[in-house]
N, C-alpha and C positions, 0 to 999 in steps of 0.2 A: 777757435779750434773745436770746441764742444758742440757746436750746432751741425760738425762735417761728421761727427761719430755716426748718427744715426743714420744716414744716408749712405755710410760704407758698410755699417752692417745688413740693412735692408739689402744693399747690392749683394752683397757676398753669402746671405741668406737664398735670394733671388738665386744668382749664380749655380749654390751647391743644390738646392732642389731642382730647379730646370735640369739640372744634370741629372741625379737622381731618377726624376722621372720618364728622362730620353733614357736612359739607362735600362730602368723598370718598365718600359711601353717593347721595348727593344729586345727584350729579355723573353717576356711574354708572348711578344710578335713569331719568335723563334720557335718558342715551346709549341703554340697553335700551328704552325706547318711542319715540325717534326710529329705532332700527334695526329695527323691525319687519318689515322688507322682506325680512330674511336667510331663507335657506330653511332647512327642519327637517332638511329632508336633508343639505344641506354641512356642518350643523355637528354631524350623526351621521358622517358620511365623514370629518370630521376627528377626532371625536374615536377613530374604529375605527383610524385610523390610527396617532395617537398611543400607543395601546391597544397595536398591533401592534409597533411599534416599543420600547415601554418590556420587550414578552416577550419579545424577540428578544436587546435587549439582556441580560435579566437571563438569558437561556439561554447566551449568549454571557461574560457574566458566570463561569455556575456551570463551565464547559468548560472554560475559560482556570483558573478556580481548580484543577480535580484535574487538569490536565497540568502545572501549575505545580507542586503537592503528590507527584504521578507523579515528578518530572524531584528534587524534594528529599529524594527517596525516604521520606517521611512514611506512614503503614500507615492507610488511608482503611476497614477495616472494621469493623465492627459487634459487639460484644463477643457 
């Protein structure tokens, strides 16, 4: 009897996210044809932004790292 637990919970696990997800893809699916009205352009303007902002930080990122590596006097060159 104990060896059939696992396999009814995996199924019923299975069962409630498939649903879940047809549910959530469904739901979404909806939302993208009732928004139609959005312009191609705001959502190029946001995403260049986003864009700008994620290089900005990873430049800021790599700067902070070799003055941090500079300041614990770590040898940052190239063999």
């Amino acid at each position: 009897m104990m060896e059939w637990i696992p396999i009814v919970l995996v199924a019923f696990k299975v069962l409630v996210l498939g649903t879940g997800m047809f549910f959530a893809i469904k739901w979404h699916y909806d939302q993208g044809k009732k928004g139609k009205g959005r312009e191609k352009r705001a959502v190029l303007r946001a995403g260049g932004k986003v864009a700008a902002v994620f290089v900005l930080s990873l430049l800021g990122l790599v700067l902070v790292t070799f003055v941090l590596a500079r300041m614990l006097g770590l040898d940052l060159t190239f063999p």
